[in-house]
C-alpha positions as a Markdown table, in Angstrom:
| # | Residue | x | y | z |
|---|---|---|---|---|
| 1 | Unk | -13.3 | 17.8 | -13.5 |
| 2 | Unk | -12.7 | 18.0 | -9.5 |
| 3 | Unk | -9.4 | 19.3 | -8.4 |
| 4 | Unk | -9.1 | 16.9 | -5.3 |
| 5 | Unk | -6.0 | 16.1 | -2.7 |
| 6 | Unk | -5.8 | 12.4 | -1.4 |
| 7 | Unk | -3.5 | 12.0 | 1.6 |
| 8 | Unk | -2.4 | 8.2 | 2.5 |
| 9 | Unk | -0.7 | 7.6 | 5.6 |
| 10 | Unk | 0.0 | 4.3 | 6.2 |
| 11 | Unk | 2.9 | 2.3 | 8.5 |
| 12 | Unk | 5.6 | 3.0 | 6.6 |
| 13 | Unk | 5.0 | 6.2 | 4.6 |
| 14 | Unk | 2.8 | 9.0 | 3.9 |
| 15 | Unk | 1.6 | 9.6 | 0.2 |
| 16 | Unk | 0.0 | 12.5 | -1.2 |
| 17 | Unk | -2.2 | 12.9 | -4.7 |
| 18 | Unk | -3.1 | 16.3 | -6.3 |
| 19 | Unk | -5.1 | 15.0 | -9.5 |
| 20 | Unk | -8.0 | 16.5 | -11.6 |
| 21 | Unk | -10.7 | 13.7 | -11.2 |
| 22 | Unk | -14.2 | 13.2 | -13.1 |
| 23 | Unk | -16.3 | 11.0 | -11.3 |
| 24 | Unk | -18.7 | 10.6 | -14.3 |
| 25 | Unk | -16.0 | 9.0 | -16.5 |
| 26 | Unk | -13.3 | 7.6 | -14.2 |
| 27 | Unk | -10.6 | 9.8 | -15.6 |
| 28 | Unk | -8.1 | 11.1 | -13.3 |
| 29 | Unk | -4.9 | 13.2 | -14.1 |
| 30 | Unk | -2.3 | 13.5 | -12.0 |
| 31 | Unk | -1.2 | 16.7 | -11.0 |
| 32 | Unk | 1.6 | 15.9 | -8.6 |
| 33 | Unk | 2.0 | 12.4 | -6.9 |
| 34 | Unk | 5.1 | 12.0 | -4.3 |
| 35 | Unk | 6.1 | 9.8 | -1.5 |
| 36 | Unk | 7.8 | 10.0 | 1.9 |
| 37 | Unk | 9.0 | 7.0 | 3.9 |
| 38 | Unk | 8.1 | 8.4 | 7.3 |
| 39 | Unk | 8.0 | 5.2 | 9.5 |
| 40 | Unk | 5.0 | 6.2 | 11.7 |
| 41 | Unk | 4.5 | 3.1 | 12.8 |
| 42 | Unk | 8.0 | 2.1 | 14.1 |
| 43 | Unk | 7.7 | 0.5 | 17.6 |
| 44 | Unk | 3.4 | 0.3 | 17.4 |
| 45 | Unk | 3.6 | -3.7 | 17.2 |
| 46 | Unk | 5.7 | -4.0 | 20.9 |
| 47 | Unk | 4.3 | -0.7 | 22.7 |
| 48 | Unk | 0.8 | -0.1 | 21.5 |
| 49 | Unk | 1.7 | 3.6 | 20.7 |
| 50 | Unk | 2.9 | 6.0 | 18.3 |
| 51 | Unk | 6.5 | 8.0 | 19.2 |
| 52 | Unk | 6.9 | 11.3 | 19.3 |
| 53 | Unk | 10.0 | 11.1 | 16.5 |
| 54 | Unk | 7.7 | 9.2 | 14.5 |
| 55 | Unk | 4.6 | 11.7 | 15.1 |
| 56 | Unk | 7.3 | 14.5 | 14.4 |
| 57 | Unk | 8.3 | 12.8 | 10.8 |
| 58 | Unk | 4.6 | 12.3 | 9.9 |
| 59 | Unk | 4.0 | 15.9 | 10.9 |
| 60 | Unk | 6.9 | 17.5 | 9.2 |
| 61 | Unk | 5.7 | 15.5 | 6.0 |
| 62 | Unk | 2.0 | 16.9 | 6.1 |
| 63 | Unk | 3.4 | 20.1 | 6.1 |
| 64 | Unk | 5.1 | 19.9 | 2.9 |
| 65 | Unk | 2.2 | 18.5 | 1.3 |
| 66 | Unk | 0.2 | 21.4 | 3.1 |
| 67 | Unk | 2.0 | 23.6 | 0.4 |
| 68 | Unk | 1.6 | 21.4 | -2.4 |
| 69 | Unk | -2.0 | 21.3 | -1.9 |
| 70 | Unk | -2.4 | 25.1 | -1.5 |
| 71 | Unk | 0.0 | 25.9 | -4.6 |
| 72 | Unk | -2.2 | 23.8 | -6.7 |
| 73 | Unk | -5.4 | 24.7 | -5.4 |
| 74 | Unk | -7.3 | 21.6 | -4.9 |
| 75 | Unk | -10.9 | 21.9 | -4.3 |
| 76 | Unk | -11.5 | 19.2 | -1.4 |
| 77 | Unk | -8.7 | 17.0 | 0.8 |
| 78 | Unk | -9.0 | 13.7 | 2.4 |
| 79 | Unk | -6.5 | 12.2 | 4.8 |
| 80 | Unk | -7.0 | 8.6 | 5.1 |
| 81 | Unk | -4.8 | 6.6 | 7.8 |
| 82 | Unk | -4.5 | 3.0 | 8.2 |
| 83 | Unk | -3.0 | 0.3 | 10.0 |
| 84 | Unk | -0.5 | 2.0 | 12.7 |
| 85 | Unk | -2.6 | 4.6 | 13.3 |
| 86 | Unk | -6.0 | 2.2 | 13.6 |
| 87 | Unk | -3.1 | 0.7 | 16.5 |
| 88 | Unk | -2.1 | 3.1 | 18.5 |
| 89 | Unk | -3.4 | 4.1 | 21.9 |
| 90 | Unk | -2.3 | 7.5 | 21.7 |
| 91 | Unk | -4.0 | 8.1 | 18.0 |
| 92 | Unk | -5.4 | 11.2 | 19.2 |
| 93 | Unk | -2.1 | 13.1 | 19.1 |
| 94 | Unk | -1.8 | 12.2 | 15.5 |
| 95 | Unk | -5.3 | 13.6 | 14.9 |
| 96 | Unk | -5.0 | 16.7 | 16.6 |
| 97 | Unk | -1.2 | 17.0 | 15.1 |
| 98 | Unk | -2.9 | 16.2 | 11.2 |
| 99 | Unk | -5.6 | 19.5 | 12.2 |
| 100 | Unk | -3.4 | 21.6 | 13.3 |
| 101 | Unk | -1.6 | 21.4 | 9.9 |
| 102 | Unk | -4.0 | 20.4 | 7.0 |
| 103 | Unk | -7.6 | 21.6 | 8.6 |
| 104 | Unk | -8.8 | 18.4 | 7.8 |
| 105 | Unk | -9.5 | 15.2 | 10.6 |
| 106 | Unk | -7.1 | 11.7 | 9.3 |
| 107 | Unk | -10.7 | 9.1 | 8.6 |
| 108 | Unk | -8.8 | 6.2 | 10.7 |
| 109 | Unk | -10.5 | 3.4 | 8.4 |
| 110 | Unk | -11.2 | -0.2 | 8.6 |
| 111 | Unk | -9.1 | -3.0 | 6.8 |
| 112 | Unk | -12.5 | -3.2 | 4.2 |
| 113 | Unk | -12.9 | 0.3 | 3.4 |
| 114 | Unk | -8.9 | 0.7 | 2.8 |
| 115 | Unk | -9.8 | -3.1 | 0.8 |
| 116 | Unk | -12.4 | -1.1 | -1.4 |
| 117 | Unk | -10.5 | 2.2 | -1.9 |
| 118 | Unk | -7.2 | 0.2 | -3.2 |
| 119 | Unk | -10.2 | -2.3 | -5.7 |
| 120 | Unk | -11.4 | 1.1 | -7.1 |
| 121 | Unk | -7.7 | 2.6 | -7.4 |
| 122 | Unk | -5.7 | -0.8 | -8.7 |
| 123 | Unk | -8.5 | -1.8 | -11.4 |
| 124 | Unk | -10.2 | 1.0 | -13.2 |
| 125 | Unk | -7.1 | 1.0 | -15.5 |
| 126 | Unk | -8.0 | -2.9 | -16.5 |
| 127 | Unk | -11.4 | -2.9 | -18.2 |
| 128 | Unk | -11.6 | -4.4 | -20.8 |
| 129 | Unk | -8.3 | -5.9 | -21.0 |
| 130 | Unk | -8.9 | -9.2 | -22.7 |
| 131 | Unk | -5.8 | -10.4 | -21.5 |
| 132 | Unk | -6.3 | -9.9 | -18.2 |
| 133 | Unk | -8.9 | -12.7 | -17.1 |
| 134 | Unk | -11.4 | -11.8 | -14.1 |
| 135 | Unk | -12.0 | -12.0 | -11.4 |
| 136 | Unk | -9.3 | -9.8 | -10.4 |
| 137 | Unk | -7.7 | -10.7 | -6.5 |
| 138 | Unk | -6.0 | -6.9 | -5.6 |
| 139 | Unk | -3.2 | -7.4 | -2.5 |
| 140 | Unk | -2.1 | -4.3 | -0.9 |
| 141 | Unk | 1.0 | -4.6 | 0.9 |
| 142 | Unk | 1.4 | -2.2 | 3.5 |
| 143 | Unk | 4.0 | -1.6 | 6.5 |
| 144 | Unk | 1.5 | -2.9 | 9.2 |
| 145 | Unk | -1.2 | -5.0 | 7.2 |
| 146 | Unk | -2.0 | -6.6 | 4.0 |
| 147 | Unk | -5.9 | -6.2 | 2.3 |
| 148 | Unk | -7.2 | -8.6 | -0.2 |
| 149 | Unk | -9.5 | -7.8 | -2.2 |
| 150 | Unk | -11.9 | -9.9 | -4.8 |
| 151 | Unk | -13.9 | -8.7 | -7.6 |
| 152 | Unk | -14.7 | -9.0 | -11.3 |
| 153 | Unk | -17.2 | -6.1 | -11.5 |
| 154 | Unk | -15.6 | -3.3 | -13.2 |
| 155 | Unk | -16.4 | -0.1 | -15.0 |
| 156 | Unk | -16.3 | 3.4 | -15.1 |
| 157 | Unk | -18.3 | 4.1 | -12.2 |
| 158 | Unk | -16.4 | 4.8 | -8.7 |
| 159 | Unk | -18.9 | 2.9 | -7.1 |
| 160 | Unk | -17.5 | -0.3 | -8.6 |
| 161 | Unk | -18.5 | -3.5 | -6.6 |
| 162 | Unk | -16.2 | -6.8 | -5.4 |
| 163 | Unk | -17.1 | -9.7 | -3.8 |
| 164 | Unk | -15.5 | -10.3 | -0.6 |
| 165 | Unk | -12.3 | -8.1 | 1.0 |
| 166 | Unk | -10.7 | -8.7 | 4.6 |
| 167 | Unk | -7.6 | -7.1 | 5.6 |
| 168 | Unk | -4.8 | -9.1 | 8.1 |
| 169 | Unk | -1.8 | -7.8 | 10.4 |
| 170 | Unk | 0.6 | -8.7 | 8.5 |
| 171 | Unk | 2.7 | -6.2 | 6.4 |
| 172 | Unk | 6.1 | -5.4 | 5.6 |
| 173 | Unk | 7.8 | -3.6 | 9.3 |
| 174 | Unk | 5.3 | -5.8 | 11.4 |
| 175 | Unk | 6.9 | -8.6 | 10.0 |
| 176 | Unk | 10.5 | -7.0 | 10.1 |
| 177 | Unk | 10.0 | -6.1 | 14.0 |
| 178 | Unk | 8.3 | -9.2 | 15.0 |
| 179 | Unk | 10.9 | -11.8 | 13.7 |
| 180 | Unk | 14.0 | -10.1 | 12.4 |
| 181 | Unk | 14.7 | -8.1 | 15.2 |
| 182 | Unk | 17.7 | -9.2 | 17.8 |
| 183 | Unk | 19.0 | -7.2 | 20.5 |
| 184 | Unk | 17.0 | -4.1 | 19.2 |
| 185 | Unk | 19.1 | -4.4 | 15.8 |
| 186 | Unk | 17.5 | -6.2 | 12.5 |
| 187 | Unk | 19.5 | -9.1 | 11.9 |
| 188 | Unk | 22.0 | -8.8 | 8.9 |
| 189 | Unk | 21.3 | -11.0 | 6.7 |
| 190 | Unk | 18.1 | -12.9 | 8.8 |
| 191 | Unk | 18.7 | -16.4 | 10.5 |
| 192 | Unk | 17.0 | -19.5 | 8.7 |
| 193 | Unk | 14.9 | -20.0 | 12.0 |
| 194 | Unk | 13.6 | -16.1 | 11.9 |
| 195 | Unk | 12.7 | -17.0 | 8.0 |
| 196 | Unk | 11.2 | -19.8 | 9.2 |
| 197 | Unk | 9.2 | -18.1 | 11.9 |
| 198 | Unk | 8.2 | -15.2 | 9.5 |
| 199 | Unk | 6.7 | -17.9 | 7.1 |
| 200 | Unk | 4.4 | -19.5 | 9.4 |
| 201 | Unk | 2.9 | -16.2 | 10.5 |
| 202 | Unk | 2.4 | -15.2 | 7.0 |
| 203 | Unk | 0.5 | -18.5 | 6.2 |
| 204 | Unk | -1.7 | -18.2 | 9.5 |
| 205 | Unk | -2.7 | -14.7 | 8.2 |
| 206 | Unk | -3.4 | -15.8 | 4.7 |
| 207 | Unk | -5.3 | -19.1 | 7.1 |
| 208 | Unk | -7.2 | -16.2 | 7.8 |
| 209 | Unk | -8.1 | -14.3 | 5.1 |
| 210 | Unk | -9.5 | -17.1 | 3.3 |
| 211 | Unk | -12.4 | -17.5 | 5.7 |
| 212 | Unk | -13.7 | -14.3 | 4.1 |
| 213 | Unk | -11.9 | -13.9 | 1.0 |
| 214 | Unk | -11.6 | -17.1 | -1.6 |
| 215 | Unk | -8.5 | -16.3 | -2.6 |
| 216 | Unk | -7.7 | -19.7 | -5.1 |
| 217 | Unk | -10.8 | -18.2 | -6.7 |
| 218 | Unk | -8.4 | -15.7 | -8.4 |
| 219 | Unk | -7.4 | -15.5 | -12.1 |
| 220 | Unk | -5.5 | -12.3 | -12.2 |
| 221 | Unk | -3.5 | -11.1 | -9.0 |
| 222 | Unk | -3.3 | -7.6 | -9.0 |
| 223 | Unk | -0.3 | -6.6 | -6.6 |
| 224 | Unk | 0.2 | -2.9 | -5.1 |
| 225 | Unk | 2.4 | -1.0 | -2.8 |
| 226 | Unk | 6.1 | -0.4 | -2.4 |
| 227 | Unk | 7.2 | -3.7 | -1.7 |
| 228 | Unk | 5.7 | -4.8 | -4.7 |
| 229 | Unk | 6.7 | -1.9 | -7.2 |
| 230 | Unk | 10.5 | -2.5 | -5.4 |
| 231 | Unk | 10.5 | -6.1 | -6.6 |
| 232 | Unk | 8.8 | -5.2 | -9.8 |
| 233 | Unk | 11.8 | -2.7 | -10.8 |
| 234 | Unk | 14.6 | -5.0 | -9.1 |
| 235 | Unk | 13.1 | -7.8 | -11.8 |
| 236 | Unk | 12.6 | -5.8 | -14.8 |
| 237 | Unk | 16.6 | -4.4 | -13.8 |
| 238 | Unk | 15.9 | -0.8 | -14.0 |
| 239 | Unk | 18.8 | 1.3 | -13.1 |
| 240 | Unk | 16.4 | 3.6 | -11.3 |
| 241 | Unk | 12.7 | 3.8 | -10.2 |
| 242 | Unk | 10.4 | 4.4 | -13.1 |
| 243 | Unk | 6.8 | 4.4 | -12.3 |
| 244 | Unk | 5.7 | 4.2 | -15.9 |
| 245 | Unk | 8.2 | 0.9 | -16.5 |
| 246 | Unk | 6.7 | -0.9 | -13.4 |
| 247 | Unk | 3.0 | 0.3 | -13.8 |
| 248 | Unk | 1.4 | -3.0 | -15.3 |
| 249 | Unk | 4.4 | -4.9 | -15.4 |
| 250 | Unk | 3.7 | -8.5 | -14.9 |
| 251 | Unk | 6.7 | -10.7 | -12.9 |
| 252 | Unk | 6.7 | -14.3 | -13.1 |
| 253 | Unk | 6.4 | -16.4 | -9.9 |
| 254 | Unk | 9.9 | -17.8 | -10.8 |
| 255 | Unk | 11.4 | -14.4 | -10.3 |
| 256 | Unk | 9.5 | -13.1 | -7.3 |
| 257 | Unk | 11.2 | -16.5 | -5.4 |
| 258 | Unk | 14.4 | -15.7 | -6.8 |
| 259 | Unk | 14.2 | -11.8 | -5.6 |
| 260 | Unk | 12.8 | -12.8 | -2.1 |
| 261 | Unk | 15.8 | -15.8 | -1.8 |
| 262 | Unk | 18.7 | -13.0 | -3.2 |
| 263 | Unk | 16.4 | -10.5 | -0.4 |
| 264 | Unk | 16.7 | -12.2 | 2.6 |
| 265 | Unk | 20.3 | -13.2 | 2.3 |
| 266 | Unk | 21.3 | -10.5 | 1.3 |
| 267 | Unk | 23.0 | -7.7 | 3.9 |
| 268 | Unk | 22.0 | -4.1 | 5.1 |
| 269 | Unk | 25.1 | -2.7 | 2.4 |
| 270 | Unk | 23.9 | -5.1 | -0.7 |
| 271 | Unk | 19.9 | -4.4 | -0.7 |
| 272 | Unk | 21.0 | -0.4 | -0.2 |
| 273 | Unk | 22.8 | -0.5 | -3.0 |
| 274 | Unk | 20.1 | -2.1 | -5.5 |
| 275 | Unk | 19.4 | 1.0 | -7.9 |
| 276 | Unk | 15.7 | 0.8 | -7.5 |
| 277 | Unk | 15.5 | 0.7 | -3.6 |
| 278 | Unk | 14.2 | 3.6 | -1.6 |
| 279 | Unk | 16.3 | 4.2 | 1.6 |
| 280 | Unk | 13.5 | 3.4 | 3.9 |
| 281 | Unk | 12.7 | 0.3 | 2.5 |
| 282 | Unk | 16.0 | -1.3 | 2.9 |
| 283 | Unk | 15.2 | -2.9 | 6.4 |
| 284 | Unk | 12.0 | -4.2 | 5.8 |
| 285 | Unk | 11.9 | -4.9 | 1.7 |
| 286 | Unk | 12.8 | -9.0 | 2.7 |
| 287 | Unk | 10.0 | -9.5 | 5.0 |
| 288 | Unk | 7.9 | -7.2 | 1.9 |
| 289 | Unk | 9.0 | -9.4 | -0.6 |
| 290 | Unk | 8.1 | -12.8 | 1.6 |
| 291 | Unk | 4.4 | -11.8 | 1.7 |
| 292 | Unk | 4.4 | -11.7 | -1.9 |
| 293 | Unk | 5.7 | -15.1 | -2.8 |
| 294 | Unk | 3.8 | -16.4 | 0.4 |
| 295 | Unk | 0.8 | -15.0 | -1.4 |
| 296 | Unk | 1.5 | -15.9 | -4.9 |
| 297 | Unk | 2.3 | -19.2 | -3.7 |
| 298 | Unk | -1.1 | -19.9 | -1.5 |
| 299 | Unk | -3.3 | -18.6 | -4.5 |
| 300 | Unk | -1.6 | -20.8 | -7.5 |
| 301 | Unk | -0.6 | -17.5 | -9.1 |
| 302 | Unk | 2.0 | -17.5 | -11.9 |
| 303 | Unk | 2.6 | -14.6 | -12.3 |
| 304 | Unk | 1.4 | -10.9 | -10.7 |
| 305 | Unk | 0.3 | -7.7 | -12.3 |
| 306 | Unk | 2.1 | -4.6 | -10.4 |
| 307 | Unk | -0.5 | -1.5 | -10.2 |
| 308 | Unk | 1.5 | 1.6 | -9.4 |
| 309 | Unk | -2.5 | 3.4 | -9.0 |
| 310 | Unk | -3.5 | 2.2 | -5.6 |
| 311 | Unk | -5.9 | 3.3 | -2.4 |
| 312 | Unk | -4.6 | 7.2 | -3.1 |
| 313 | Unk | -6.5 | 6.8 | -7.0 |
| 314 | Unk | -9.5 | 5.1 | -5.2 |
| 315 | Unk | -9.6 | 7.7 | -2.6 |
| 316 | Unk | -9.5 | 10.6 | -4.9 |
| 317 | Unk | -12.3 | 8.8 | -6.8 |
| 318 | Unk | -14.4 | 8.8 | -3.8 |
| 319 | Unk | -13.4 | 12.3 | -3.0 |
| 320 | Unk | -14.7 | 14.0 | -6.5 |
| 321 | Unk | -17.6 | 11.1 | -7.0 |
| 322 | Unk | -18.7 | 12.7 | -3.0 |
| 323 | Unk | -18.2 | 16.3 | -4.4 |
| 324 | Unk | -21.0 | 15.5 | -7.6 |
| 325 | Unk | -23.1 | 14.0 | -5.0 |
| 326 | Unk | -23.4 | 17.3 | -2.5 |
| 327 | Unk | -23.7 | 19.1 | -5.6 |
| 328 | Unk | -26.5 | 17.2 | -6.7 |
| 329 | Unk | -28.0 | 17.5 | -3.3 |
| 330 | Unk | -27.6 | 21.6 | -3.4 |
C-alpha cells in the first residue's frame, strides 16, 4: 500500500484525499477526504483572470490541507487543477502561490485527462455489477466545465481504458454568471427567459460533445460531483449530507426534473435552507441541477447512478500506480 495525497482544485472548490492506495489491486482506503467551496473561479468567464480574494481563498485552503498531508504522512502529492485555472491569464500566480505552500507545481490538465482520471475514480467500484449494464457514460459536473466520459472496459488495473471522452465549458457558476446574473446580483428566483437562455447553451455544449463522445450509446450514466451528490441527497430526503447514503444511489429521471423545476424557482432563503445544501452551492446548485436533466434528457437516461468516488480516487490511483512504476524502474 502507497500512502498518497490527491489535491483537486476545480471552479468551485478545492478537494483534498489522503488514502492508502495499492495499485496492483485497485484498493484504496480513505484516510481523510474533505472539501472546501472556495470559488476560484468567480469572475474568470467575464475577465479572463483569477482575483486576488479568490487566489487568497484557494491559498488559505492549501494550507490547511498542507497540515493534513504532513500529520498523516503521505508518501507522494499531486495537485491537479482544472477548468478556471486552465482559463485564466494570470495562472501563474496560482502556480507560484500552490509552491510556495505545498512544494508541489498544480498539473493544469486538459478536459481528457481530467475525463480519464474521473473514468478510473467513478467506476472501479462497478465491476462486476450485473445490474449495472455497460458501457458506462461517467459526467463530471464541475463549476466551470462538464467531461464525458465513455467506456465499458473495466478492472482492477488503474490503467483502465474508455472509448471516447471530451470535456465542454459548461458547468455549474459558468452557467450561473453567464445567464442568471443581473445588475451584478444572481437573480432571485431566475427569469423564464434566463432559463430559457441557460438551456440552449447547455444543448449547444452537449451539440458538441457528441461529435467525440456517442453519448445515446450509453446504458448506465454514472453522475459525479457536488451538483450531483446535492440532488442525490435532496431526492433521497436526507436531513443532512451523508456520503455513504448518496454513494450509488440511483435517482430517477422523474425526480431529477422535479428537483431542477422546485431549484430554479425557488429563492436565495428556500434552497439555503434545504438540509443537504452546502453554503457555497446555494447560488449556483439551479444552473448544476439543469445540466443534469439537460444531460439525462439528451442521452435517453432514466435514471442516474451518483458516484461520490470521482477524479480525486482516479488521481490517487495514478499517483501510487506512478510510484510502483519508478520503483520498478530503480
Amino acid at each position: 500500500m502507497k500512502r498518497v495525497a490527491a489535491i483537486d482544485c476545480g471552479t468551485n472548490s478545492i478537494r483534498l484525499l489522503v488514502a492508502d492506495a495499492d495499485p496492483a489491486t485497485g484498493e484504496l482506503k480513505d484516510l481523510d477526504r474533505r472539501m472546501q467551496i472556495v470559488r476560484l473561479g468567480q469572475g474568470v468567464d467575464r475577465t479572463g483572470r483569477l482575483s486576488p480574494e479568490a487566489l487568497e481563498r484557494t491559498f488559505a485552503a492549501c494550507r490547511e490541507y498542507a497540515a493534513v498531508i504532513g500529520s498523516l504522512g503521505a508518501q507522494q502529492v499531486r495537485f491537479v487543477a482544472t477548468s478556471a485555472s486552465r482559463d485564466a491569464e494570470n495562472r501563474e500566480d496560482f502556480v507560484r502561490g500552490v509552491v510556495d505552500i505545498l512544494g508541489v507545481e498544480p498539473e493544469v490538465i486538459t478536459g481528457d485527462q481530467e475525463a480519464e482520471f474521473s473514468f478510473n475514480g467513478a467506476t472501479k467500484e462497478l465491476a462486476g455489477r450485473p445490474d449495472l449494464a455497460k458501457p458506462f457514460l461517467v459526467v463530471d459536473i464541475g463549476g466551470g466545465s462538464t467531461e464525458f466520459v465513455l467506456g465499458d472496459s473495466q478492472d482492477a488495473s488503474p490503467r483502465s481504458s474508455y472509448r471516447a471522452a471530451c470535456s465542454v465549458d459548461v458547468g455549474c457558476v459558468r452557467m450561473t454568471e453567464r445567464h442568471l446574473l443581473h445588475g451584478g446580483e444572481i437573480s432571485d428566483p431566475p427569469a423564464p427567459g434566463q432559463i430559457t437562455a441557460m438551456k440552449a447553451d447547455i444543448a449547444a455544449a452537449l451539440d458538441r460533445a457528441e461529435r467525440t463522445v456517442p453519448l445515446s450509446e450509453a446504458a448506465t450514466l454514472v453522475g459525479l460531483a457536488g451538483s450531483v451528490t446535492t440532488v442525490a441527497g435532496i431526492a433521497l430526503g436526507l436531513d443532512h449530507y451523508d456520503s455513504e447514503a448518496i454513494h450509488h444511489a440511483r435517482i430517477s429521471l422523474a425526480k431529477v426534473r422535479e428537483i431542477t423545476e422546485q431549484l430554479l424557482t425557488a429563492t436565495h432563503a428556500e434552497r439555503a435552507a434545504i438540509p443537504v445544501m452546502h453554503p457555497g452551492r446555494v447560488d449556483v446548485i439551479g444552473a448544476g441541477a439543469l445540466v443534469l436533466l439537460s444531460i439525462m434528457e439528451r442521452t435517453g437516461a432514466e435514471e442516474v447512478v451518483v458516484s461520490e468516488h470521482d477524479i480525486l480516487d482516479g488521481i490517487a490511483y495514478k499517483v501510487a500506480e506512478d510510484m510502483d512504476d519508478k520503483k520498478d524502474k530503480d
